[in-house]
TORPA-4810 file (N, C-alpha, C, O; in nm, 3 decimals):
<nodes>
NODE_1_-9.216_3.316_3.730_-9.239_3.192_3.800_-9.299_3.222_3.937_-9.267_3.318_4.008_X
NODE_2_-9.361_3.157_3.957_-9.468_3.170_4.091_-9.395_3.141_4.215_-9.410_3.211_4.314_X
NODE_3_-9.318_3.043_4.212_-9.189_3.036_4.292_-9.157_3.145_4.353_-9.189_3.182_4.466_X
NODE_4_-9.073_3.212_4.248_-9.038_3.349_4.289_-9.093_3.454_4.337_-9.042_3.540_4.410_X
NODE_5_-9.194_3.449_4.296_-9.318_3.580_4.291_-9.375_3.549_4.420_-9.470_3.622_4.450_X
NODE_6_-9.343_3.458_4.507_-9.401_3.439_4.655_-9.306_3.489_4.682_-9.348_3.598_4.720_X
NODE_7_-9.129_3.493_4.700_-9.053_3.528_4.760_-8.960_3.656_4.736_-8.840_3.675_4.756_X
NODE_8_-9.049_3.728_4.692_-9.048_3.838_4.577_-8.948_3.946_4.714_-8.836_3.981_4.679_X
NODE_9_-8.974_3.969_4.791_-8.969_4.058_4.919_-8.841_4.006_4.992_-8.766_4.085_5.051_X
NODE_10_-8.819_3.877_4.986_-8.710_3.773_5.045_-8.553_3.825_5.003_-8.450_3.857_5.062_X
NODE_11_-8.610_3.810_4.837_-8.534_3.755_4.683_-8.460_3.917_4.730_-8.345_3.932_4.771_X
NODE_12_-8.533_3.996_4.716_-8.508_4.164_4.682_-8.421_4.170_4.815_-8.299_4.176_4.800_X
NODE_13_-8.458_4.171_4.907_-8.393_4.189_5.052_-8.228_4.099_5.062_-8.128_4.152_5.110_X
NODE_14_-8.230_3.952_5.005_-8.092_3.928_4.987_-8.053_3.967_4.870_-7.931_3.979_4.870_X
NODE_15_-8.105_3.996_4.762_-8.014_4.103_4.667_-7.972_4.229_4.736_-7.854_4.237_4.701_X
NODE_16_-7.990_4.307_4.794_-7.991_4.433_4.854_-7.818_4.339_4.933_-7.708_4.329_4.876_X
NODE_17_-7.853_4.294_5.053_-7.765_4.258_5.080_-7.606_4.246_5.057_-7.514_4.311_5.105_X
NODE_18_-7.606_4.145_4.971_-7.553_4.099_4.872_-7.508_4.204_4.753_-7.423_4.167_4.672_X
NODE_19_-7.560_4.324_4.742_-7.547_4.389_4.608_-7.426_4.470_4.710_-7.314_4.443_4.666_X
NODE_20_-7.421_4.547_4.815_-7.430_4.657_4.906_-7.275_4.586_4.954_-7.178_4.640_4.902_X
NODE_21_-7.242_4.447_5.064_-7.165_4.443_5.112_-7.063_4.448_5.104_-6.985_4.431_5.198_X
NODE_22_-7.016_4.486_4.924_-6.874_4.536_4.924_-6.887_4.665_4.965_-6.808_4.707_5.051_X
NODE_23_-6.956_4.724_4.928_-6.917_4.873_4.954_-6.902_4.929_5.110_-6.813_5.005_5.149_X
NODE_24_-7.019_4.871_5.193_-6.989_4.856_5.348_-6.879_4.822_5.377_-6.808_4.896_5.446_X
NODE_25_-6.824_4.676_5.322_-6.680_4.670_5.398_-6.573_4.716_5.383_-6.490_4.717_5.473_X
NODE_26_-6.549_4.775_5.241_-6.453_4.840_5.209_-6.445_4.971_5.233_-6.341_5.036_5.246_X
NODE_27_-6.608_5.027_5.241_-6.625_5.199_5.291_-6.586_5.212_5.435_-6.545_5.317_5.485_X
NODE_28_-6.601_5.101_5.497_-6.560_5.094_5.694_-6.420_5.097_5.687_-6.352_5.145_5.778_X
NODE_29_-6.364_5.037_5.564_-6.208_5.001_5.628_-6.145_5.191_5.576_-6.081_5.264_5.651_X
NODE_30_-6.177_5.216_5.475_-6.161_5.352_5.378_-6.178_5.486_5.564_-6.114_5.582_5.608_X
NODE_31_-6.279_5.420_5.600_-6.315_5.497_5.689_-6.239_5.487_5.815_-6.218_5.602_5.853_X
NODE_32_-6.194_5.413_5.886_-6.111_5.402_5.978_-5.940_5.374_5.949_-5.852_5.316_6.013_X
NODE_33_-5.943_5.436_5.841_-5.827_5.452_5.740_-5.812_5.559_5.669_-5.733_5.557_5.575_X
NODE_34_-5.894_5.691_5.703_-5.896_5.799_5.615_-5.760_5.816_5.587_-5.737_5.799_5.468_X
NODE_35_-5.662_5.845_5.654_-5.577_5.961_5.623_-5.482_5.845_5.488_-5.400_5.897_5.413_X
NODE_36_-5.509_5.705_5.481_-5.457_5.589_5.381_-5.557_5.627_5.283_-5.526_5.596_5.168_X
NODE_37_-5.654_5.678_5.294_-5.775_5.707_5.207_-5.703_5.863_5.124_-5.687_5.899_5.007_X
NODE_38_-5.693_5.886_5.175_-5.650_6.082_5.128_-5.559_6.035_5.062_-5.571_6.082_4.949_X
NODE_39_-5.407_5.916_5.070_-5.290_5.896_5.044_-5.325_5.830_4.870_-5.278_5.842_4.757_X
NODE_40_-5.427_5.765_4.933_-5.474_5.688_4.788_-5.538_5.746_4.694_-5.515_5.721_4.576_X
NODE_41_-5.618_5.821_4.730_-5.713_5.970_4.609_-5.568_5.972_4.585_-5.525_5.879_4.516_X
NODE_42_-5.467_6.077_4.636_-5.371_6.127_4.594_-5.255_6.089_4.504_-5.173_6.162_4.448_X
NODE_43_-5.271_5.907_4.505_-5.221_5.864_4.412_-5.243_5.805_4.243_-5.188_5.759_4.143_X
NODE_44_-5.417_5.863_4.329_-5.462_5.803_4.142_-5.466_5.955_4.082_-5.510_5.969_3.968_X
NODE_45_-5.442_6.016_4.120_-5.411_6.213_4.056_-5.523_6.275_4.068_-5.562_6.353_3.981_X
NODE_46_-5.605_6.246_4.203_-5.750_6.306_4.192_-5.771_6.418_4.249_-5.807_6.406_4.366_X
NODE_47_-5.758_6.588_4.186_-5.775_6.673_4.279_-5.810_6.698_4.433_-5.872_6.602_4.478_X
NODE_48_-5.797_6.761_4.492_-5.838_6.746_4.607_-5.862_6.620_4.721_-5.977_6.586_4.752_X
NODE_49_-5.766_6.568_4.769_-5.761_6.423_4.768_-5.864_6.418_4.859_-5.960_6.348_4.826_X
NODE_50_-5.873_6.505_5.026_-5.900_6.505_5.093_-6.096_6.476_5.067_-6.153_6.387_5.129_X
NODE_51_-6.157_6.550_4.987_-6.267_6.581_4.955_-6.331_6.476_4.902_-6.449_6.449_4.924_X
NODE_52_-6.200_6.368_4.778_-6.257_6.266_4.741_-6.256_6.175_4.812_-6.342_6.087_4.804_X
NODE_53_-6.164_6.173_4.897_-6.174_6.048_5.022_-6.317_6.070_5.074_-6.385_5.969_5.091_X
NODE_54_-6.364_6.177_5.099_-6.495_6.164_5.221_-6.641_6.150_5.070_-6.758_6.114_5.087_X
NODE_55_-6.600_6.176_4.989_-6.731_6.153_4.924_-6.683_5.977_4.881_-6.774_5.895_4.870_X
NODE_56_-6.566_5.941_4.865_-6.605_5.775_4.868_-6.637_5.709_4.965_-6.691_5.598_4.957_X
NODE_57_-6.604_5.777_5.085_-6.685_5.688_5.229_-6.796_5.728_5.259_-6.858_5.690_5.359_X
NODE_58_-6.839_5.817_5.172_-7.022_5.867_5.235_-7.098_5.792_5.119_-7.212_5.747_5.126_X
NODE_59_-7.031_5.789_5.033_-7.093_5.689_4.862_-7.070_5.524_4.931_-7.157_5.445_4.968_X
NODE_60_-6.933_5.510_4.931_-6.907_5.349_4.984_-7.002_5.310_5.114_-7.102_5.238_5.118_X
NODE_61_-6.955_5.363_5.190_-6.993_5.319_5.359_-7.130_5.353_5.375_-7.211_5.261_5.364_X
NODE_62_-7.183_5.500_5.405_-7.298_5.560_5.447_-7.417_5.475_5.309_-7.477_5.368_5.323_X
NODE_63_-7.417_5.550_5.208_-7.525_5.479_5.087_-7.565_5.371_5.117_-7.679_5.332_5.145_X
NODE_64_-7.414_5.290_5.106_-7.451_5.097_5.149_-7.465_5.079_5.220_-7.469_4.956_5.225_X
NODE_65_-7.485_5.130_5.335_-7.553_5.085_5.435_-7.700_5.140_5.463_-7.777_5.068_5.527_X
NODE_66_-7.741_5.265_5.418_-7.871_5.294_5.417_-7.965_5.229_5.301_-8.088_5.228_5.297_X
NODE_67_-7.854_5.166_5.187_-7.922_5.087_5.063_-7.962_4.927_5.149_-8.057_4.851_5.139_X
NODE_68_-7.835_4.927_5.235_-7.853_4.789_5.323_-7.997_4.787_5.379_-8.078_4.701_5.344_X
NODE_69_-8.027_4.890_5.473_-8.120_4.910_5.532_-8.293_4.962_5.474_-8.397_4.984_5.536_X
NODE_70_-8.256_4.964_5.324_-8.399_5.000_5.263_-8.454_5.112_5.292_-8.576_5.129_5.298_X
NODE_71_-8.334_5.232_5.320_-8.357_5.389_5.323_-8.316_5.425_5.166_-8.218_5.406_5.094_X
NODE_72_-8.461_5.496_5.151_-8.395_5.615_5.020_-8.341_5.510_4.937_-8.219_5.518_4.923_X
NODE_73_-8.405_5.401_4.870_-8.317_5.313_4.814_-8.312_5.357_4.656_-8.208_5.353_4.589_X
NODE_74_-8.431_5.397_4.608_-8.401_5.439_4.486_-8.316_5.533_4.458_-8.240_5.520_4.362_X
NODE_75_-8.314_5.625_4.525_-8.185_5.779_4.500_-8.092_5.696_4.546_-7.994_5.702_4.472_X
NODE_76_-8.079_5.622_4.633_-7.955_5.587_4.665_-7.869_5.494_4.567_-7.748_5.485_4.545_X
NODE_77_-7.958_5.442_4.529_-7.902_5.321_4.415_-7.840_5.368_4.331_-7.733_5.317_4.296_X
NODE_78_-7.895_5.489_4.268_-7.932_5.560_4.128_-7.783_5.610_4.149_-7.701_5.596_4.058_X
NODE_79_-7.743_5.676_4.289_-7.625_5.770_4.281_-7.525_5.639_4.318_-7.413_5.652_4.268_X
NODE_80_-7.538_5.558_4.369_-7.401_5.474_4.380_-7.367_5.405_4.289_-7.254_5.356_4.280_X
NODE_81_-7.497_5.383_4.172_-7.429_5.348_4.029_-7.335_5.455_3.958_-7.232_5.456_3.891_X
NODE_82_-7.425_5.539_4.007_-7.272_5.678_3.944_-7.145_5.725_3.975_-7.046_5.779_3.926_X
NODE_83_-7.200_5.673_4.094_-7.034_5.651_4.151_-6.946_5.512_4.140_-6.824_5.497_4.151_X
NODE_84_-7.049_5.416_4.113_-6.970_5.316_4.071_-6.861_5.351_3.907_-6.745_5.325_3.875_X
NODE_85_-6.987_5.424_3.835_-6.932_5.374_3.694_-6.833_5.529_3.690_-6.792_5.546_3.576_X
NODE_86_-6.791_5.632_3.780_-6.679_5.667_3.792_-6.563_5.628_3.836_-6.450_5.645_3.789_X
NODE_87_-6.610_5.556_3.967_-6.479_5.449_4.004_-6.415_5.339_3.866_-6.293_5.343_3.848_X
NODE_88_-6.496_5.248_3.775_-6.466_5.183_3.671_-6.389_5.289_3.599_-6.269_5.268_3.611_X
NODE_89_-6.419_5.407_3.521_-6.373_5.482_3.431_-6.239_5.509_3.521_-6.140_5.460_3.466_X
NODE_90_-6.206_5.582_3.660_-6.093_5.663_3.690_-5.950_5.517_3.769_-5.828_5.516_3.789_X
NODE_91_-6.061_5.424_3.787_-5.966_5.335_3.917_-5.967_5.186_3.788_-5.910_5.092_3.842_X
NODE_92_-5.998_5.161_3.695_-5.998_5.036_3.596_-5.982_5.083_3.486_-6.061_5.042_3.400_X
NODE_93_-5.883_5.179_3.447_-5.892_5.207_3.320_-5.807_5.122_3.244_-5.690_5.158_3.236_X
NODE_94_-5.850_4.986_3.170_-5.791_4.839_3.163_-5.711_4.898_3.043_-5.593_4.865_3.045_X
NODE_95_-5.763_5.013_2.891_-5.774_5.029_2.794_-5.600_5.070_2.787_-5.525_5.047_2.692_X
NODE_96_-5.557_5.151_2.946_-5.416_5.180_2.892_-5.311_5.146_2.984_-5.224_5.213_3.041_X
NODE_97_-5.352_4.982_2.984_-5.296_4.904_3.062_-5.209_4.802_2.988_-5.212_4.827_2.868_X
NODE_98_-5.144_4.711_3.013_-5.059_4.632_2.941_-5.054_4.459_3.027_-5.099_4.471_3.141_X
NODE_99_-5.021_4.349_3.003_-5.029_4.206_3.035_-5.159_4.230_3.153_-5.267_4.290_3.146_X
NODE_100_-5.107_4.171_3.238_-5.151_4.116_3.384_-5.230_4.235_3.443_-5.325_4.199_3.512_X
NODE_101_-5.213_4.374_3.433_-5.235_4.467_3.499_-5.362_4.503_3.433_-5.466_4.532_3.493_X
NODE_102_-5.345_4.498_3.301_-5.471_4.489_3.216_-5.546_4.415_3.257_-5.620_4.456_3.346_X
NODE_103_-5.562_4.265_3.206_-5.660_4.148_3.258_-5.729_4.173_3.408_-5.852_4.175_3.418_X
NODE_104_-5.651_4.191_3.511_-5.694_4.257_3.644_-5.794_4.367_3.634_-5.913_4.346_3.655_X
NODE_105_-5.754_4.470_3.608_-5.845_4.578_3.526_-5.941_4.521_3.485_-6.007_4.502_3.588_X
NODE_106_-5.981_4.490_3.425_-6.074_4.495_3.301_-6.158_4.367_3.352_-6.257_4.325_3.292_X
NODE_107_-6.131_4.336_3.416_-6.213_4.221_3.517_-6.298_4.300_3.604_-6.420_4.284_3.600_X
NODE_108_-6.234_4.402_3.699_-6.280_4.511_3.782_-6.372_4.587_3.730_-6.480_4.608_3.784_X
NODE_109_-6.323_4.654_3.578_-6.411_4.702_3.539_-6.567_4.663_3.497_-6.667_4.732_3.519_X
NODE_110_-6.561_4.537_3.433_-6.665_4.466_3.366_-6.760_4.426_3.513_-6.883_4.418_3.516_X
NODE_111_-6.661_4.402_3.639_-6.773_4.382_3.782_-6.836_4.529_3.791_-6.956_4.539_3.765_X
NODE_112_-6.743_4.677_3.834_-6.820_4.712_3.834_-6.928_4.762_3.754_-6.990_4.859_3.798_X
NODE_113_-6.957_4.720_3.659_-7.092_4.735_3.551_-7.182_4.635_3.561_-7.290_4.665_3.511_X
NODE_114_-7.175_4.504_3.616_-7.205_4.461_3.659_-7.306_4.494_3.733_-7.427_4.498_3.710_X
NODE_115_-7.215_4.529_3.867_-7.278_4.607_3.983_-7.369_4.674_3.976_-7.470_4.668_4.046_X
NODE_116_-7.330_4.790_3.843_-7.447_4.902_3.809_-7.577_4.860_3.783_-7.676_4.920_3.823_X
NODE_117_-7.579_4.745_3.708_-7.667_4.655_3.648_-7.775_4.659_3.733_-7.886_4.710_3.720_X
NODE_118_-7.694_4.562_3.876_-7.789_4.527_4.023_-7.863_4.649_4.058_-7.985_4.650_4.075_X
NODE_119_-7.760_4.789_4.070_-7.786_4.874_4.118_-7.935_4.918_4.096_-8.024_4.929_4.180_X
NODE_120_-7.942_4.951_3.909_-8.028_5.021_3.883_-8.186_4.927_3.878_-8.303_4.967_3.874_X
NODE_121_-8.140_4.817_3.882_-8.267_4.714_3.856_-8.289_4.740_4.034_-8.363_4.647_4.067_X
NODE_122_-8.268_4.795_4.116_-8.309_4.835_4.269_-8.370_4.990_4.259_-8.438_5.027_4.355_X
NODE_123_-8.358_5.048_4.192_-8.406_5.169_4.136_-8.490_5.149_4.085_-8.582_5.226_4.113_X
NODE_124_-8.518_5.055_3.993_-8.646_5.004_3.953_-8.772_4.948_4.020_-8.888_4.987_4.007_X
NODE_125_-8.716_4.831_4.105_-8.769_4.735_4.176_-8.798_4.834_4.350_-8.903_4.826_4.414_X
NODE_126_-8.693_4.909_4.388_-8.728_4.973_4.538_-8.647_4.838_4.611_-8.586_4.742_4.565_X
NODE_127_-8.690_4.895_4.776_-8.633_4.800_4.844_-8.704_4.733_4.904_-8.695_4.742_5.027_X
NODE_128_-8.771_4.670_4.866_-8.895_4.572_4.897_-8.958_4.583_5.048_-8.932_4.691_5.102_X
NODE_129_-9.031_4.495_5.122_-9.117_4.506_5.174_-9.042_4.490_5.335_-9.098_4.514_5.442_X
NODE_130_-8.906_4.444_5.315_-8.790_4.436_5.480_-8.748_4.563_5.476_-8.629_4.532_5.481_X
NODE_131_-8.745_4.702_5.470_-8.708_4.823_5.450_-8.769_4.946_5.541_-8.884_4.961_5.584_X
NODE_132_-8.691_5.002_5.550_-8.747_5.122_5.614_-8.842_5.183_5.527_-8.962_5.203_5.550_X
NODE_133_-8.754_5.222_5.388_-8.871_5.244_5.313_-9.039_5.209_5.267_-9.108_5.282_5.196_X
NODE_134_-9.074_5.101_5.318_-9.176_5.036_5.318_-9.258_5.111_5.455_-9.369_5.164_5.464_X
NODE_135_-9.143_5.088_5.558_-9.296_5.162_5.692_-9.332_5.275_5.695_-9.420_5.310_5.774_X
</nodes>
């Protein structure tokens, strides 16, 4: 639609937005919360807690915000879908869950695939023409 195809640059720039701001806000709080961050790796049984805390705030926080900003958007996309769809597999695993805890799950999970969805169609598409990447 021609509609769209004028606001092609607009459209892409509030998707970006919009795709990104969970991960900013939750990577800022992760981040001025590390040592609750280390506590939490450590409770979902993830080796090295310390190590996974800082690669989810350089994936959460740093990525989404340089994906925010239309840096490196294709690598960037590409890897925060992969880190999304490890977070779904290790932090929503709905499959060996039971009532309420399940349904919760599996809601989480199905967003983040979702997510991936956005992600990679930005991998596709780039970060349009409001981007660093563009100048």
């Amino acid at each position: 639609m021609a509609m769209f195809e004028n606001r092609r640059d607009e459209l892409i720039l509030l998707a970006r937005v919009l795709l990104v701001l969970l991960f900013v806000i939750f990577g800022w709080d992760k981040l001025i919360d590390f040592g609750g961050t280390i506590k939490y790796m450590a409770s979902l049984g993830l080796p090295f807690p310390p190590l996974a805390a800082a690669v989810v705030v350089v994936a959460e926080f740093f990525f989404g915000l340089a994906i925010l900003l239309g840096f490196q958007t294709r690598l960037l996309a590409l890897l925060l879908a992969l880190y999304t769809l490890g977070t779904a597999l290790i932090g929503h695993h709905f499959w060996t869950m039971a009532d309420g805890e399940r349904m919760a799950n599996m809601i989480n999970f199905y967003k983040n695939l979702s997510i991936i969805g956005g992600l990679l169609l930005l991998c596709v598409t780039g970060a349009g023409r409001y981007s660093i990447d563009r100048r």
